[in-house]
C-alpha positions in Angstrom: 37.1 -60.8 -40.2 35.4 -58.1 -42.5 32.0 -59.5 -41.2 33.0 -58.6 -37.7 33.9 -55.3 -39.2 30.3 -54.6 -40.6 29.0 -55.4 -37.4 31.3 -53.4 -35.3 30.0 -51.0 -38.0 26.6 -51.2 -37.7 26.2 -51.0 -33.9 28.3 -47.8 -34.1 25.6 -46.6 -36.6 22.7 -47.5 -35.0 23.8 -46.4 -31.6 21.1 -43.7 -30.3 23.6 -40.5 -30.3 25.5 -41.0 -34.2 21.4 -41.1 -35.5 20.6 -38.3 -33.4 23.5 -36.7 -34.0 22.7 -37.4 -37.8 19.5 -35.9 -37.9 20.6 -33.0 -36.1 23.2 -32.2 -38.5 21.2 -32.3 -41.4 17.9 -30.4 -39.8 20.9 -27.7 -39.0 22.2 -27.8 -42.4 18.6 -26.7 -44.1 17.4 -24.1 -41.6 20.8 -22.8 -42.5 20.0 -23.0 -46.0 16.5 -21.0 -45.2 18.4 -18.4 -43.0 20.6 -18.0 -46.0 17.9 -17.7 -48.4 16.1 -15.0 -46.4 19.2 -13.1 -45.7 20.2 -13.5 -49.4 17.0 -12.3 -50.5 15.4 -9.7 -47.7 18.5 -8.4 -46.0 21.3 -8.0 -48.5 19.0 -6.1 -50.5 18.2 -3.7 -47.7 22.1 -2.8 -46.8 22.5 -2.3 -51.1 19.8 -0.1 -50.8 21.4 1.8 -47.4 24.6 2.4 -48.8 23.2 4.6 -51.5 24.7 2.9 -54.6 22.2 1.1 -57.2 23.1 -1.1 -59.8 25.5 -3.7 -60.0 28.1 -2.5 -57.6 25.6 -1.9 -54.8 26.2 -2.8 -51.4 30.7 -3.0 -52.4 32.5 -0.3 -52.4 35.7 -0.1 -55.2 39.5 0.8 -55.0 40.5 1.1 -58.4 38.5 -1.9 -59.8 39.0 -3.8 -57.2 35.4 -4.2 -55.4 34.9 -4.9 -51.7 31.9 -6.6 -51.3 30.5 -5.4 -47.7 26.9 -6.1 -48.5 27.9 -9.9 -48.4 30.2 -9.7 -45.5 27.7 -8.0 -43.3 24.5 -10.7 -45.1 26.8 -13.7 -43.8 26.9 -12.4 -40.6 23.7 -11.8 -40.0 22.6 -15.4 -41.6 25.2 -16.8 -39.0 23.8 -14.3 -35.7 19.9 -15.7 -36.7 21.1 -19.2 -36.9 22.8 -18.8 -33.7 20.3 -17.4 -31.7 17.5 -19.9 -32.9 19.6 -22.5 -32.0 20.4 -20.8 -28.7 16.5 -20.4 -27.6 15.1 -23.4 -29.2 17.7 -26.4 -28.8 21.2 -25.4 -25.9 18.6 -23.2 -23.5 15.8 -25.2 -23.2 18.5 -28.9 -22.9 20.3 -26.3 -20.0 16.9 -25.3 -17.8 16.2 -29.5 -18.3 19.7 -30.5 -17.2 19.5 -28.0 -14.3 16.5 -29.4 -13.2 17.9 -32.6 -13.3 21.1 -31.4 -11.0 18.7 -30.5 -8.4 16.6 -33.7 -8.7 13.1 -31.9 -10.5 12.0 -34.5 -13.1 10.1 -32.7 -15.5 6.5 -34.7 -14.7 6.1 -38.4 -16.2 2.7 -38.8 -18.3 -0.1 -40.1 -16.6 -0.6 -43.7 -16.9 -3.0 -45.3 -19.4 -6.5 -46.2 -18.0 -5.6 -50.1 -19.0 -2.3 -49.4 -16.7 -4.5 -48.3 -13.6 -6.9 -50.6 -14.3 -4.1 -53.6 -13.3 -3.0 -51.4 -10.7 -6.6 -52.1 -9.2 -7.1 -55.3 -10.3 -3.2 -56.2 -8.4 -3.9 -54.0 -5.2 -7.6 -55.5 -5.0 -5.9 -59.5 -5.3 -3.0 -58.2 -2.6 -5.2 -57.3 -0.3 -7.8 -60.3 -0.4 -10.8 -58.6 -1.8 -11.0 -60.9 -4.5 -12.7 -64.3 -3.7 -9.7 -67.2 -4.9 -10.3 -67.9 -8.2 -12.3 -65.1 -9.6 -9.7 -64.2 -12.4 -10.4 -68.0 -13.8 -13.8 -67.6 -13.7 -13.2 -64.1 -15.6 -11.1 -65.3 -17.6 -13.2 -68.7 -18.3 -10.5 -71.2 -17.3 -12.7 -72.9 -14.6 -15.5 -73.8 -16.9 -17.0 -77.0 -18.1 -16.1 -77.4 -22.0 -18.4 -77.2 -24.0 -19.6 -80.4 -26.2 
């Protein structure tokens, strides 16, 4: 019983889209960690300095001493508009054009085959249409000669 379990868990694993899926998640969890870090560093600073206030309460403003923070508030949003938009234009728009393609039955163009690959493409359409003389691929490949003593 729990070793049919392991392996109804381990083909669920190893299925294609949970790895992908995965991978993605934790590609998308750093970038967001480098958005943040720019944002944190670079931007946040910026709106301190555009409100007008230096020092520690920079970038909030305060209600008795009670201090709203807008300097965050507007840094998070702009962390999560810059994440958003790279994934936009580098993973959901390019996956759209492709699956659009797709619809209308454009393949984006398969690689060319290898030279061995077109080599036995030759080497097949030369046999199919009689060109080669019977038995030439055994004397090629040596199967039609005397051994050797």
């Amino acid at each position: 019983m729990a070793s049919s379990m392991f392996k109804g868990f381990k083909d669920f694993i190893m299925r294609g889209n949970v790895v992908d899926l995965a991978v993605g998640i934790v590609i998308g969890a750093a970038f967001t960690t480098v958005v943040t870090a720019f944002t944190t560093g670079f931007i946040k600073p910026l709106i301190q300095l555009m409100g007008g206030d230096s020092g520690v309460g920079a970038g909030a403003w305060h209600v008795g001493k009670v201090a709203f923070d807008y300097a965050s508030f507007l840094n998070a949003i702009i962390t999560f508009l810059i994440t958003a938009a790279v994934l936009y234009f580098l993973v959901v728009f390019p996956l759209n054009q492709l699956a659009e393609r797709r619809k209308r039955g454009e393949e984006p163009p398969s690689e060319a085959p290898s030279e061995e690959v077109q080599l036995l493409t030759e080497i097949r359409d030369a046999l199919l249409r009689g060109q080669v003389p019977p038995g030439a691929a055994n004397d090629v490949l040596g199967r039609n000669r005397p051994p050797e003593r």
